[in-house]
C-alpha positions in Angstrom: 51.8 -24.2 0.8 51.3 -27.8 0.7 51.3 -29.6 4.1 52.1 -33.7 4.1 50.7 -34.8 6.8 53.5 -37.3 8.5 52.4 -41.2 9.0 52.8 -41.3 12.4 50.3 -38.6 12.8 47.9 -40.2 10.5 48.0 -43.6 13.1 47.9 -41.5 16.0 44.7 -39.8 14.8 42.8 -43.1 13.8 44.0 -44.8 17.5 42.2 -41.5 18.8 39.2 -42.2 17.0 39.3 -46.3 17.9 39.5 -44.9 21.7 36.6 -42.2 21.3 34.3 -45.1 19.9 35.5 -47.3 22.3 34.5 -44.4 25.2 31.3 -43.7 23.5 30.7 -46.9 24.6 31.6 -47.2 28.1 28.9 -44.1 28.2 31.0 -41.1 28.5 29.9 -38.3 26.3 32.9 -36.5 23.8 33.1 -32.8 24.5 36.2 -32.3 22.9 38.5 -33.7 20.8 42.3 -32.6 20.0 42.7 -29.6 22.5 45.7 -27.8 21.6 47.2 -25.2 23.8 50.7 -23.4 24.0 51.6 -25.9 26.8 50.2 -29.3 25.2 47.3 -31.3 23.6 44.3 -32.7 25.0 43.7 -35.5 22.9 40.1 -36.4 24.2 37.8 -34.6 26.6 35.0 -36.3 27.7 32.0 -36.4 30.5 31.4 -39.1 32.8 28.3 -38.5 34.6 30.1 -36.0 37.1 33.4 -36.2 35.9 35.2 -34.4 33.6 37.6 -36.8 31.9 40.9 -35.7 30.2 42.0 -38.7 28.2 45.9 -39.1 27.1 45.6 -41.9 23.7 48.9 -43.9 23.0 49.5 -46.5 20.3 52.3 -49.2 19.7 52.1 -51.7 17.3 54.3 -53.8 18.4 54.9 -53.8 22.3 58.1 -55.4 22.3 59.9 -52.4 23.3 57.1 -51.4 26.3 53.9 -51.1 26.9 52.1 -47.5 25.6 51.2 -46.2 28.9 55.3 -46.3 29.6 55.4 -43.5 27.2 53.7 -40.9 29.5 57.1 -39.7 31.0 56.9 -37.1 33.7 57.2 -34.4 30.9 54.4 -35.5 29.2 52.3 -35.8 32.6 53.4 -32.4 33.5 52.5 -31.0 29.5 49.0 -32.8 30.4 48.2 -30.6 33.6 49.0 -27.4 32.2 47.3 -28.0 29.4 44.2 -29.2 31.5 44.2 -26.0 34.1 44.7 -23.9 30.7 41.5 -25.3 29.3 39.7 -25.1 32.7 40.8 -21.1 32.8 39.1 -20.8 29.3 36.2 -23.1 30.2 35.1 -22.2 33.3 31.4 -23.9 32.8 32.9 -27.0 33.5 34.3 -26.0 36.7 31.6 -27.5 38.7 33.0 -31.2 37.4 35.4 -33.3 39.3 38.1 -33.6 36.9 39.6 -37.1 36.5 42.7 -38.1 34.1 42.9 -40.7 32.1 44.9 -42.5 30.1 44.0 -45.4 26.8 46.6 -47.7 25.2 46.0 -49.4 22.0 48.4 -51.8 20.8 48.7 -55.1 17.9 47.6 -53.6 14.3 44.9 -50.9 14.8 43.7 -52.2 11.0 42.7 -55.5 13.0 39.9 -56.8 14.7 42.0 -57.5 17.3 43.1 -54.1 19.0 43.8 -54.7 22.7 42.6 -51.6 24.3 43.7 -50.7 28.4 41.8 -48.0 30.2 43.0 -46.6 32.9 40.6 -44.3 34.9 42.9 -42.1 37.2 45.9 -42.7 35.7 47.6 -39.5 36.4 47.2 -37.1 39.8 47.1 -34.1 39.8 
């Protein structure tokens, strides 16, 4: 069966990748990428000296109609959680870690040299 692969899906993965980069830099370490779970997806999981870092990736091109980060209803945060105390049940070797969630907006044409990239550190509690 032949799968097309929808375009939306196809920016969302590259904005991922732009925000693993631009992590890599920052000094966090990629553990994961693209956790998928019956409650959700982890779109980055990463290490931070003692942190374990659960990273939520949104893209607009255009912000006209709001910022990405306004797109992480309380659905999606509550998705997020359960999907993070799911993969700490099946990974228990990273219970040790403080766990810290994170969020990364992208927004203006990700084909550009101009991405504007917001990091939030902590931007949802638990």
């Amino acid at each position: 069966m032949l799968r097309f692969i929808k375009d939306h899906n196809v920016k969302g993965r590259y904005a991922e990748n732009i925000a693993l980069h631009y992590l890599q830099q920052q000094g966090l370490t990629r553990l994961y990428e693209n956790f998928s779970c019956k409650h959700g997806e982890i779109d980055l999981i990463m290490r931070d000296r003692d942190y374990l870092v659960f990273v939520e990736v949104r893209y607009r091109k255009k912000i006209q109609y709001g910022h990405p980060l306004e797109t992480i209803n309380y659905a999606k945060q509550k998705k997020i959680i359960k999907s993070i105390e799911y993969f700490l049940i099946k990974n228990p070797q990273y219970n040790q870690l403080a766990c810290r969630i994170d969020a990364l907006a992208l927004n203006s044409s990700i084909q550009s040299a101009d991405d504007h990239i917001d990091w939030i550190k902590n931007a949802i509690q638990a």
